[in-house]
N, C-alpha and C positions, 0 to 999 in steps of 0.2 A: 504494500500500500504506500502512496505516496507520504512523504511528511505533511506533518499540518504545515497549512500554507496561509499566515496570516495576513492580513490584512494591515496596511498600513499603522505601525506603531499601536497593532492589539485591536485594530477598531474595525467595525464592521455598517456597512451600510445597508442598510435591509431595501431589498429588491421594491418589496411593495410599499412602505409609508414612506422612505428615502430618510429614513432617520439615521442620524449616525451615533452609534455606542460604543462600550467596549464589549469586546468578540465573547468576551465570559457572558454577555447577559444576551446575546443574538439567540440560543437553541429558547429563551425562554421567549424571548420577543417575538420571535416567527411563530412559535405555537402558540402563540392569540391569534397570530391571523391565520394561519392553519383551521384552528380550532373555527373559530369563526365562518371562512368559508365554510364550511363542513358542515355547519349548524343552519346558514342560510341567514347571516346577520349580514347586512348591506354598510359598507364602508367606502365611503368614496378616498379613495387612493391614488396617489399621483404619480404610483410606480408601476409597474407591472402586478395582472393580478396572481395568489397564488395559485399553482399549479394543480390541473384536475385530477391529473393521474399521477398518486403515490408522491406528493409534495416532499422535496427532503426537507427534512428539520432542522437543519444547519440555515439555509437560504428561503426556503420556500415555493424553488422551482422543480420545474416537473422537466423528464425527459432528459436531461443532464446525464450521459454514460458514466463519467464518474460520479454522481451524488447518488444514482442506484447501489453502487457498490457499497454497503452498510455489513457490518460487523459486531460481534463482542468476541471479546480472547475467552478463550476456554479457561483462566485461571480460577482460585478460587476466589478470588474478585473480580470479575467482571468488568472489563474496560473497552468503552467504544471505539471501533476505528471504522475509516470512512475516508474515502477519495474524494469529497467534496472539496473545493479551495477553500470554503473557509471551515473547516472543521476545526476544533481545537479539542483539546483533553478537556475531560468533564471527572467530577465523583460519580460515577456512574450511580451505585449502592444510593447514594443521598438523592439522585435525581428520580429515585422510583415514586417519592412520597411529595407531596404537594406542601407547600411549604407559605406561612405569609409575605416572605422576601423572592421565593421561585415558585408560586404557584403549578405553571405549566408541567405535567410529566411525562411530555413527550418527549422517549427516548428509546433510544434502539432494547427492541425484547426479541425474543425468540418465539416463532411460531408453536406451539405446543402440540399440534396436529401429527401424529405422526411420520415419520420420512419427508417431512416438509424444510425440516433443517437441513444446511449443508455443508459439511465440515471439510475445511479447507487448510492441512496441519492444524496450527493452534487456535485458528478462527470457526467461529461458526455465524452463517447468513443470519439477518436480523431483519426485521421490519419496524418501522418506525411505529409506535404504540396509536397512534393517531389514523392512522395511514390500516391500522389491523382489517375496520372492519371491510373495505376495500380489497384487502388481499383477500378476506373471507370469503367475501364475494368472487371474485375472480378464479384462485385456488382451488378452494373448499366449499363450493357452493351446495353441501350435504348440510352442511353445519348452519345451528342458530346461531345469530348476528346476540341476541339478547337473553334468551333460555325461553323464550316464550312465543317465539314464530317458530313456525315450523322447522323440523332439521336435528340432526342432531345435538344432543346437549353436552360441551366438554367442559366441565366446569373452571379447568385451568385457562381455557379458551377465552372464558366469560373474562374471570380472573387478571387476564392479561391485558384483557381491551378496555377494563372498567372505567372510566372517567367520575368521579364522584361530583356529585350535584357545589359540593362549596368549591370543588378547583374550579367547575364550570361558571361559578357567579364571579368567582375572582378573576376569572379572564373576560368576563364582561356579555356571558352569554345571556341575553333575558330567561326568564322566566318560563316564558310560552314555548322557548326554544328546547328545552332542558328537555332528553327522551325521560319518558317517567315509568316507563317498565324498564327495572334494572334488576335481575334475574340477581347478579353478585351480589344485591342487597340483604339475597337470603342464604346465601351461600355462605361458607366458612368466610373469614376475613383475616385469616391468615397470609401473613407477607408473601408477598408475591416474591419466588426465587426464579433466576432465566431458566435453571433447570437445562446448564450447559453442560453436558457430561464428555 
């Protein structure tokens, strides 16, 4: 994989509002607008919009051959990697849980479906948590998207894709928008592990 390739002196200009930050807080920035497309919240934006198909979470564009290429190492930490230009190192483990300073927890997980993973030496394929229920669709189109449409039910499935209703208000999703069958809500709520073997 390439090295992270940052951006001028750390800083990162996001594709769609054109704002400029630092590269540490970009995976959280674009997954409001990620999230947002997804939900169907209207944002007039003076950059490009995010991407329909499989949006990276690094930038927010689609189609990009390097930004498909999404990773975690096999270790017993769990560390993203990604050919995206602007990726940078993240606390993976910390970015699972939604937080009031990093809300968004969009970040590379592993499919749970089986033979769906792809182990490439110490890497294995990832999909961006955001971006799941799209693969679902796409992949695994046997499987429920929520445990309560039709399909089958994998509870780590559910587990994986959950977004909980306070990350969603804190990235600014209304109300109306917010799906309100959440299958996970009854499910264990035991930490989600990648279950990178």
């Amino acid at each position: 994989l390439a090295a992270a390739q940052n951006s001028s002196a750390g800083k990162f200009r996001c594709y769609q509002c054109l704002a400029i930050m630092d590269l540490r807080l970009a995976r959280n920035h674009v997954g409001v607008d990620i999230l947002k497309a997804i939900r169907g919240v209207h944002e007039d934006l003076p950059g490009m919009p995010v991407g329909h198909q499989m949006p990276c979470g690094f930038c927010g564009r689609s189609g990009i051959s390097a930004c498909a290429q999404l990773y975690l190492t096999t270790s017993k930490a769990p560390q993203a990697r990604s050919d995206c230009p602007h990726f940078y190192a993240f606390q993976y483990k910390n970015s699972l849980k939604s937080t009031l300073t990093m809300p968004c927890t969009n970040t590379p997980v592993v499919c749970p479906v089986l033979g769906c993973a792809q182990h490439t030496g110490k890497l294995v394929s990832a999909v961006w948590k955001y971006n799941m229920p799209q693969h679902v669709r796409t992949c695994h189109p046997g499987y429920s998207l929520d445990g309560f449409e039709d399909g089958t039910v994998l509870p780590d499935l559910l587990r994986v894709m959950d977004i909980s209703r306070d990350e969603e208000k804190a990235l600014g999703i209304p109300e109306q928008l917010i799906p309100t069958l959440r299958y996970s809500e009854y499910i264990s709520t035991s930490e989600y592990s990648p279950g990178i073997h």
